[in-house]
N, C-alpha and C positions, 0 to 999 in steps of 0.2 A: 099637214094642212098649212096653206099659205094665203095670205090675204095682202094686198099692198093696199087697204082703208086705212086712213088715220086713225092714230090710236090703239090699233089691233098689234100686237105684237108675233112675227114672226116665228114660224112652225119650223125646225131645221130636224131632217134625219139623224138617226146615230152615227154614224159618217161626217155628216159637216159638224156634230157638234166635236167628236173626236177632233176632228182636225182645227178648228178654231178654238178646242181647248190646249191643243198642241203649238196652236201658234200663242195664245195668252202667257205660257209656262215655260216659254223661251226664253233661255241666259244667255244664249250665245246667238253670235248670226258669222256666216263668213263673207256675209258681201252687201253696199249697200242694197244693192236691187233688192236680195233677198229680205232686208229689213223694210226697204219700203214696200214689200208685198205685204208682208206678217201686221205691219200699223195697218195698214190699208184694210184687210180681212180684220183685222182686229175692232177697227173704226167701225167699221161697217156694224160690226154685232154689237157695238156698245151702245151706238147713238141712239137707236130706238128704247135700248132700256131707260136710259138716260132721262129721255122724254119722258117715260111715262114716270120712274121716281120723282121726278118733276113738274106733275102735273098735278100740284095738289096749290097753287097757285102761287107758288115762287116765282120771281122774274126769273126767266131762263131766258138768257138773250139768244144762245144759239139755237132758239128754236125760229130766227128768223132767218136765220143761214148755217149751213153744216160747217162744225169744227174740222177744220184741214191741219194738217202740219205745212210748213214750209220748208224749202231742201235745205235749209240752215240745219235748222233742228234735226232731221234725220241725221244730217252726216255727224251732227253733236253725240245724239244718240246710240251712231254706230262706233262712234272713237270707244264710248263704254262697253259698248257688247259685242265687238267687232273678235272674233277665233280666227288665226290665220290658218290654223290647221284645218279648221273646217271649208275654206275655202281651196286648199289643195286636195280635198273630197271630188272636186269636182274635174273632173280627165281632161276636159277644155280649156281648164288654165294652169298655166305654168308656173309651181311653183318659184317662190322669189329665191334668190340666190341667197343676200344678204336678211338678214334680221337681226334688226336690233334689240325688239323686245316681241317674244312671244303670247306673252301672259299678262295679263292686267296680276296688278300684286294686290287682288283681293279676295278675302279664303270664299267667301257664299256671294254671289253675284244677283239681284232680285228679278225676278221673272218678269217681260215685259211687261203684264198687265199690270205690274207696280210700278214702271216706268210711266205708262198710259195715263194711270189713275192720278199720280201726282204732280204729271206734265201737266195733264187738262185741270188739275182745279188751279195751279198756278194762272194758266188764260183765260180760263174762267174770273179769279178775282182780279182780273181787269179789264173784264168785258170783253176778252177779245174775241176773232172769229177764227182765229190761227194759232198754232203752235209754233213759238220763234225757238230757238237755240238757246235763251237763255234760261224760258223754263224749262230747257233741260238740265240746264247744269245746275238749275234751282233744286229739282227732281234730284239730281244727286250728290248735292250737300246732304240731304235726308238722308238718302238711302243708303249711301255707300262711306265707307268707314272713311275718315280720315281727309274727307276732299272739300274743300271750300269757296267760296267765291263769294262777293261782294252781293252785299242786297241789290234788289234790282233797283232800279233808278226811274223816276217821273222822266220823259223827254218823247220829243217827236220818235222818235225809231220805233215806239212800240206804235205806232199809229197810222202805219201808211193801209195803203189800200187791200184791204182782205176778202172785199166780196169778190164773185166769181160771177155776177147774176147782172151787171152792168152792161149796157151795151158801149158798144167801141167809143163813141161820143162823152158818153159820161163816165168812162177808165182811163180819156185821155186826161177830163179836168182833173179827178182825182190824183194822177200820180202829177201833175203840175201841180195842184195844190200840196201836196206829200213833199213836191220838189222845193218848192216856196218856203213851208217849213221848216225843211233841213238845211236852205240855204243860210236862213237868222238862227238857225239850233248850233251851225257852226263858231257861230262866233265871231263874224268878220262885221261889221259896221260896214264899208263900201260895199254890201252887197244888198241891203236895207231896200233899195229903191228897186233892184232887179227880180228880187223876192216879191217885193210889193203884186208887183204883175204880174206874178204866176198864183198867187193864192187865191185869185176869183172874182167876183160881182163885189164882195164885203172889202176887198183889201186888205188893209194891216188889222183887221178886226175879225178876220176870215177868222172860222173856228173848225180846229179838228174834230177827228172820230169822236174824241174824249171832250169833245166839247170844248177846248181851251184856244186861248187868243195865243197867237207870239210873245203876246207880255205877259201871258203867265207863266209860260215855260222860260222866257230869260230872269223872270222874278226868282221860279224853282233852282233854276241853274245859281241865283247872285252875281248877274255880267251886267255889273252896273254903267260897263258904256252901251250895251244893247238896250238895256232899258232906258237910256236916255236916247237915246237915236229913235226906239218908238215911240217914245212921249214927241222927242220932237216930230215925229211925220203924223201925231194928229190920233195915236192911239187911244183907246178908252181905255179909261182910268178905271170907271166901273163894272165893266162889263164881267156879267157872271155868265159863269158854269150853266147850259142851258137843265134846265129840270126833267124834260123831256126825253126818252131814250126813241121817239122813233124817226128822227134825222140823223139823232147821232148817238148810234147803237153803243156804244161802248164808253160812255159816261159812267162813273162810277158812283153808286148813291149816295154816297159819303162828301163827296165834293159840289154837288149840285149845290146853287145860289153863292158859291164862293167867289172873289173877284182876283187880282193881280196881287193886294193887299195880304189878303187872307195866305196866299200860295208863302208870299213873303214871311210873313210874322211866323208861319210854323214853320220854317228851313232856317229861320234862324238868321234870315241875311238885314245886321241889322242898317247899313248904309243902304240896300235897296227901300226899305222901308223909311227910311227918312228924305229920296228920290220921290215917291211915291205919295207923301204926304204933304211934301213942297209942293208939289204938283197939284194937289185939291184932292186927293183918294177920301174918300169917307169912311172913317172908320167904324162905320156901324154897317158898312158893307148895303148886304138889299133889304134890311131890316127897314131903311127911309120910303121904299116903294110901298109900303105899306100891307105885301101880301104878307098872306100866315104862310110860314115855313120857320124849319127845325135845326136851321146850322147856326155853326154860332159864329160871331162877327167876329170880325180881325182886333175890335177892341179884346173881346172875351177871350180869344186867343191868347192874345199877348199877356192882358192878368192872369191865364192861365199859364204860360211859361214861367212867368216870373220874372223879373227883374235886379239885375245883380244892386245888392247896396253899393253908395258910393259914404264915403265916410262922413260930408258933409252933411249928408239927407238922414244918417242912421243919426247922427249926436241932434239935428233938429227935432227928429221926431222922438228922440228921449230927452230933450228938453223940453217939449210942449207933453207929454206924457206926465212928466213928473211934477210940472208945473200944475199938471190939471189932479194931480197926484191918482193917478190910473195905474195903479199896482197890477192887476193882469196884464197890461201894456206894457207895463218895465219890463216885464218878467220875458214877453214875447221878445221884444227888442233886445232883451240882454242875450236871447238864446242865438240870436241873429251876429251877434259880433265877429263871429268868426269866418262868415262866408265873405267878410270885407277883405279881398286881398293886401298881404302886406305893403305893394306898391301903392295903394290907396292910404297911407302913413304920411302923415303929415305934419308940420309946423301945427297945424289946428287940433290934432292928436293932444298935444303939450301943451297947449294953449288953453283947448277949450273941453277936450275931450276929458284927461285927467280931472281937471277941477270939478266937471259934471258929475262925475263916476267918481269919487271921492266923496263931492256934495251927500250925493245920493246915500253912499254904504254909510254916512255920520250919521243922515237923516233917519234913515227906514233900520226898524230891527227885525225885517224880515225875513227870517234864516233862508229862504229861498233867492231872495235875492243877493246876502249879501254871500250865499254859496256862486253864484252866478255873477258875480261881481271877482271873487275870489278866481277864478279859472278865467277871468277877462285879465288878471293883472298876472296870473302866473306866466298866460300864454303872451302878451306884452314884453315881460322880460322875457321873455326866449328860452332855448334850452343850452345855450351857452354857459361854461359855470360861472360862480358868482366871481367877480373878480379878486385875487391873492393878495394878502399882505405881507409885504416882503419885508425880510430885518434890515436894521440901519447900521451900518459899519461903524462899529462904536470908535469915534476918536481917540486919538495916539496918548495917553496919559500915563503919569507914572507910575509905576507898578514894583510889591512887594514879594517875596519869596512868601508861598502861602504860610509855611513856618511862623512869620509874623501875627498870622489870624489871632486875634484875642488873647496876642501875648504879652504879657503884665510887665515882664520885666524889658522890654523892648518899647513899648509903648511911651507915648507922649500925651494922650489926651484919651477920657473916658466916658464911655456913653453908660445912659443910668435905665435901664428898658425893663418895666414891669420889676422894677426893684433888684433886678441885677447886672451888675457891672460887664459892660463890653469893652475889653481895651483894642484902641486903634493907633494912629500913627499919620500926624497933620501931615505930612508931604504926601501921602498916598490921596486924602480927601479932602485938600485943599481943591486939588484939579477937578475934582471927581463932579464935580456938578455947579451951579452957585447957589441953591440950597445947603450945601454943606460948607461952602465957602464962608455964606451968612452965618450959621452954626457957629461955624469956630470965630469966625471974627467977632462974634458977641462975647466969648471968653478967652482972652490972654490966655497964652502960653506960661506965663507967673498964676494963673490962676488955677489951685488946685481942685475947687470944686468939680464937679460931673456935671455934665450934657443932660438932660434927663430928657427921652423919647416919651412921648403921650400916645396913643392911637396904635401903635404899632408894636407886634407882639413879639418876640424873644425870638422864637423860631424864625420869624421873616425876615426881624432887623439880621438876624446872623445870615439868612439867604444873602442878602444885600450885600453885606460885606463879603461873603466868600466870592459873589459875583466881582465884587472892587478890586480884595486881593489875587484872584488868577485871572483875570484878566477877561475875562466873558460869560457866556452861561455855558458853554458846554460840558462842563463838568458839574450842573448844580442838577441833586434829584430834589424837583417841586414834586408834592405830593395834588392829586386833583383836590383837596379840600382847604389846599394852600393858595390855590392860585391865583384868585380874588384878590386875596391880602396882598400877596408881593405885586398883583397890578398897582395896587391903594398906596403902596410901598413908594414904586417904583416913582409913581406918578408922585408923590408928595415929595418926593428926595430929587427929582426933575431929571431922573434917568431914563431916557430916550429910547436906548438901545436894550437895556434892560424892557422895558415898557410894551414895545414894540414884540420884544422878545413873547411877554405873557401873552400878549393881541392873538397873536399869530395859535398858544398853544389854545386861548379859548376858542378862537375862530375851527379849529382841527376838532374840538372836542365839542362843537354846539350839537343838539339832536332837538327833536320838538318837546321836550318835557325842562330843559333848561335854557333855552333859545330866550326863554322872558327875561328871566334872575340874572342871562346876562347883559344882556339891552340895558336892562335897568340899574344895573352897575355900571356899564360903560357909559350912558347918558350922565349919571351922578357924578361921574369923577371927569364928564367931559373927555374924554377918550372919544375923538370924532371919528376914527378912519373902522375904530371896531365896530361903533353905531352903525357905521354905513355899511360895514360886512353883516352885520344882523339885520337891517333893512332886506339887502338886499336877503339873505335867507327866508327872511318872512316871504315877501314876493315871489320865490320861487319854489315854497311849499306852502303856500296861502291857502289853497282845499284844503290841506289836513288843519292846518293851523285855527282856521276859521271856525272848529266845533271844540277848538281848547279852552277852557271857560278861564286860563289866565291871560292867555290873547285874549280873549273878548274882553276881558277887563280891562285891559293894555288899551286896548283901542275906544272901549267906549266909556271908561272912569274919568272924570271930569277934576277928583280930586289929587290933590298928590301935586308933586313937583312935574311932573312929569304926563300930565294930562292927555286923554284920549284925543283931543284935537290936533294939538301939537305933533305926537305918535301920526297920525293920518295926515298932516301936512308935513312931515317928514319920510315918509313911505311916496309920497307924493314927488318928492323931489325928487327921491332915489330913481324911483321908475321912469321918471321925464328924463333923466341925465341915460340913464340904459336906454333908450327908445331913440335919444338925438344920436347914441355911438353906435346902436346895430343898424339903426335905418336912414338916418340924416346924416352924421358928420361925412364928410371926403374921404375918411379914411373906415370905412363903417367895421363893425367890430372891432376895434383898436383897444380897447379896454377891457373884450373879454377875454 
């Protein structure tokens, strides 16, 4: 049974349905003709189904004009399904001589009607009335293993003239207007004025299928001389997306009431939006005209992108924050620090940025913040390591056969240490420092009494000397429970090279469980270059550090020599001087 009523769906024999199910399940074709028969028949039986799955009151645009393919798309189509062996089936053409490839290199190939199906909803979701070439190769990024191609693109090309139902008069304005704008889609500015005349009655305001001006498609593009060349010839500024699909079918319902602005802020172009905004664009889009509708304006757009921080606006809005003391607001703004590009580093970093973030971790005992606080100064110093303290080439001085060491009968002068006698020998520690110079110059050489050492215990005064008589440390075994002492030693006797020597073995030996005990030795005996070596290690293990309750004491104990404040404005310095050598000085990282 056959009826051609609307609405009624088509009766087909066992015959035509075989053969149109024969043509649906086709991987192969050997010729284009042959494929544009097979779409053709294919089309034919789909489109009525179509209709009626879609008559439950969905927009279906093409129920105002039939979906066609274009010969683009076929021959796109055919490069996939194209068998050349199938075409030498055929006795009236001659097969080719040469071949270079016989075979597509893919193991299951998908039956046209899967070509069909994924062709058409691609032109479908953009309204169209035709199948171009690119929803085919859209169609087979899906489908077929391994093949890819760039999203499709906003631009006049998808939008020239697709009806077939025009008479000669009104397909000639159409492809002038289609010409008009692909002459501004190109790109040339001298062509501005010659485009002008072919796109219609409207002019530079003419709108396509899609409903769109020439400035919104050079807003989509970002051809910031296009869009000045239509601003200058008189373009609107606000002209929206018409809401209507029955002038211009192929509007997409997503972009209705949008204007040049809106196309702008979501691509991202942010020079054409500040073009646009010089110009008078309103950023609340058609929202001013006062009807009800559902898009949202190019302001909401853009707070909905986001906005990158710039360093200046992030350290304002956590100084009025903290000012207004808005601890869920610190907490927001601290998690934000990191999206600030390092080229956003600044003089105002050191200036203003440290003191704030400093102020703040003294202020607030927020474990939350000052965890977030802690991972803003680790990431600050960098992951460069902390920088090395190198030994100091001990000075040319006199020097004994070690034979000499603590021997009595050789000796000239006696030190008195924890009540027992160390014999030495003034020419060796005259030179040796002017702490020891002073020493002996307080007791003549006629004077038989002892030296007597206070503070310094038997085992380290003898380290000291073994270090004098051979000549360096390389042959002294400190034990780790000594090492403190011979710094205390070192530093009191005003042995530099020795001194330096212990820095170095603390510096190798620090971890988070001793990192305080020696801060705080080194701070006491004034040892600046080790301080500054445990500075920077706090800085650059500060997350783990910052739950050690002898750090936290470190940092926020107000009693003691050595005060929580002081500790945080020395941390302070240490990471300003790192921040000037990896991102500010002329020669950046030169320190690490």
């Amino acid at each position: 049974q056959r009826s051609n009523k609307p609405g009624e769906v088509q009766m087909f024999s066992q015959s035509e349905l075989r053969t149109i199910e024969q043509s649906l399940l086709a991987t192969r074709v050997g010729s284009i003709a042959e494929l544009s028969d097979l779409v053709s028949r294919a089309m034919h039986h789909l489109q009525p189904l179509n209709a009626k799955q879609h008559g439950n009151g969905t927009p279906m645009h093409q129920k105002q004009g039939s979906l066609y393919w274009e010969p683009e798309a076929l021959y796109t189509l055919c490069y996939f399904m194209h068998c050349p062996q199938m075409e030498w089936e055929n006795p009236n053409v001659e097969p080719s001589k040469v071949t270079l490839q016989t075979e597509r290199p893919f193991i299951v190939l998908p039956p046209l009607m899967e070509w069909i199906r994924v062709a058409v909803a691609h032109a479908g979701h953009r309204r169209s009335f035709s199948v171009d070439s690119d929803d085919v190769r859209q169609a087979a990024r899906l489908l077929l293993p391994g093949v890819d191609c760039e999203p499709r693109q906003l631009k006049i090309d998808d939008c020239f003239c697709a009806s077939r139902k025009l008479d000669a008069v009104a397909t000639e304005a159409k492809f002038k207007q289609d010409l008009g704008f692909r002459m501004l889609n190109c790109g040339r500015t001298d062509l501005v004025k010659q485009a002008i005349s072919l796109l219609g009655p409207d002019g530079i305001n003419s709108m396509s299928e899609q409903g769109m001006t020439p400035l919104m498609y050079a807003c989509v593009r970002g051809d910031e001389a296009m869009v000045q060349m239509l601003l200058d010839a008189g373009a609107d500024l606000n002209a929206e997306v018409v809401s209507t699909a029955h002038k211009y079918p192929s509007v997409h319902p997503e972009t209705r009431h949008w204007t040049a602005l809106t196309f702008a802020v979501l691509h991202g172009h942010i020079p054409v939006v500040q073009l646009l905004l010089d110009a008078g664009a309103k950023v609340e889009g058609s929202l001013e005209h006062g009807e009800e509708n559902y898009s949202e304006t190019p302001l909401q757009l853009a707070a909905a992108a986001g906005v990158p921080w710039t360093l200046h606006t992030w350290l304002e809005s956590l100084r009025t924050s903290f000012q207004q003391h808005r601890r869920p607001l610190i907490q927001c703004l601290l998690k934000e620090f990191k999206s600030i590009q390092e080229e956003e580093y600044t003089e105002e970093l050191i200036t203003q940025g440290l003191p704030l973030m400093f102020e703040i971790l003294k202020a607030s005992k927020n474990e939350v913040i000052s965890q977030q606080l802690s991972v803003i100064f680790t990431h600050c110093y960098g992951p460069y390591p902390i920088p090395k303290l190198v030994e100091i080439k001990r000075k040319q001085t006199s020097r004994l056969d070690p034979h000499f060491l603590n021997n009595k009968e050789m000796s000239d002068v006696t030190f008195l240490v924890e009540g027992r006698p160390f014999y030495a020998h003034r020419v060796l520690l005259f030179t040796a420092s002017p702490r020891f110079k002073a020493l002996l110059s307080s007791k003549p050489a006629a004077d038989s009494t002892c030296i007597e050492i206070n503070y310094v215990k038997y085992p380290i005064f003898q380290l000291v000397m073994q270090y004098l008589y051979y000549g360096g440390a390389e042959s002294l075994l400190i034990k780790n429970n000594e090492i403190m002492e011979l710094l205390s030693a070192a530093k009191f006797f005003q042995l530099e090279a020795l001194q330096r020597h212990c820095e170095i073995i603390c510096a190798k030996s620090i971890n988070t469980e001793n990192c305080v005990d020696i801060y705080n030795h080194a701070k006491f005996l004034g040892v600046t270059e080790l301080s500054a070596y445990c500075e920077g290690y706090f800085l650059k293990n500060m997350m783990v550090l910052i739950e050690n309750e002898a750090f936290k004491q470190l940092l926020y104990d107000k009693n003691g020599e050595t005060s929580g404040q002081n500790v945080l404005q020395d941390l302070q310095r240490t990471l300003a001087t790192r921040i000037q050598s990896i991102h500010l000085s002329s020669s950046k990282g030169s320190i690490v």
